[in-house]
C-alpha positions as CSV (number, residue, x, y, z in Angstrom):
1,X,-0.8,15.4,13.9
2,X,1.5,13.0,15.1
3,X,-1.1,10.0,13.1
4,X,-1.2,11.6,10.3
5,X,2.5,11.9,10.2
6,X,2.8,8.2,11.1
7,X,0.7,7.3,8.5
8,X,2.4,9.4,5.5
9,X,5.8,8.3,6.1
10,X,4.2,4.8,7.1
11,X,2.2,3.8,3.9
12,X,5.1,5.6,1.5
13,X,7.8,3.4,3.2
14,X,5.9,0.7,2.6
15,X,4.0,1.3,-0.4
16,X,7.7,2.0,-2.2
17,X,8.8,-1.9,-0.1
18,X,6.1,-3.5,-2.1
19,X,6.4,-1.9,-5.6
20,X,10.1,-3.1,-5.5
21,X,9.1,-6.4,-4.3
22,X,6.3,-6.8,-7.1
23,X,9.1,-5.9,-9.6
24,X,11.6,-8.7,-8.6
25,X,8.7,-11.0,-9.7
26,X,8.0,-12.1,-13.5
27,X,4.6,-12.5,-14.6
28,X,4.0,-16.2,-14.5
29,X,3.4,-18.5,-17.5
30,X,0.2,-19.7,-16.9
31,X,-3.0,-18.2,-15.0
32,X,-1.3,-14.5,-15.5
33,X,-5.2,-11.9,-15.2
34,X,-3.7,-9.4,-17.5
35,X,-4.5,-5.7,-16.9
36,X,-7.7,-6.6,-14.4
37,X,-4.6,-8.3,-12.1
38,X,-2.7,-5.4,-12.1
39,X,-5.0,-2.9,-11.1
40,X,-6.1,-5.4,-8.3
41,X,-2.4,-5.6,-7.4
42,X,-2.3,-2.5,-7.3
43,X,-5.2,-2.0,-4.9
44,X,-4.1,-4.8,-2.8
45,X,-0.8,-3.4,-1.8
46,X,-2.2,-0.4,-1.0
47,X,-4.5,-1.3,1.5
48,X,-1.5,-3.5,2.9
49,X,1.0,-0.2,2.9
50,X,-2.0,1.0,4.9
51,X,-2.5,-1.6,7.2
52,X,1.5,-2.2,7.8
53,X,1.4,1.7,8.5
54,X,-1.3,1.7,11.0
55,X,0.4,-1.5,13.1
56,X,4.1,-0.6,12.9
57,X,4.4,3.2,11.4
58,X,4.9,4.9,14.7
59,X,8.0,2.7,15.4
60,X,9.4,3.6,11.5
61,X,8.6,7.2,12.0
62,X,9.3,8.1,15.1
63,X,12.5,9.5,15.2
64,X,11.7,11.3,11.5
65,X,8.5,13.1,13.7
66,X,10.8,14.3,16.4
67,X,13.7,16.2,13.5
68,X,10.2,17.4,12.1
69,X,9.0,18.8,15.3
70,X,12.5,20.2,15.7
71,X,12.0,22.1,12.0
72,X,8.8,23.9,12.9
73,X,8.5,27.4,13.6
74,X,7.6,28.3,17.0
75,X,8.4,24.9,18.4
């Protein structure tokens, strides 16, 4: 349970990190792809809000699993 949790609050942390970051930038002038960029934009960051989750999730969520553990009946 405690990898799936990590993984949740992991690749949403992240996920939200990245849309915000893409929205700071302008679409450039020149060599812009159009709707075919965005959806592989799109793509791309989620499988880096995956990856960021699986190498450093358990250090972002750790403390958010333990109040959650705290929460649950019977625990």
């Amino acid at each position: 349970m405690r990898h799936v949790f990590d993984a949740f609050v992991g690749e949403t942390f992240f996920a939200q990190m990245l849309a915000a970051m893409r929205k700071t930038l302008g679409e450039p002038a020149y060599f812009h792809g159009g709707q075919g960029e965005r959806v592989f934009q799109t793509q791309l960051d989620r499988l880096l809000a995956e990856r960021l989750a699986r190498s450093t999730g358990g250090q972002l969520s750790g403390k958010l699993y333990e109040l959650f553990q705290l929460q649950r009946p019977g625990a």
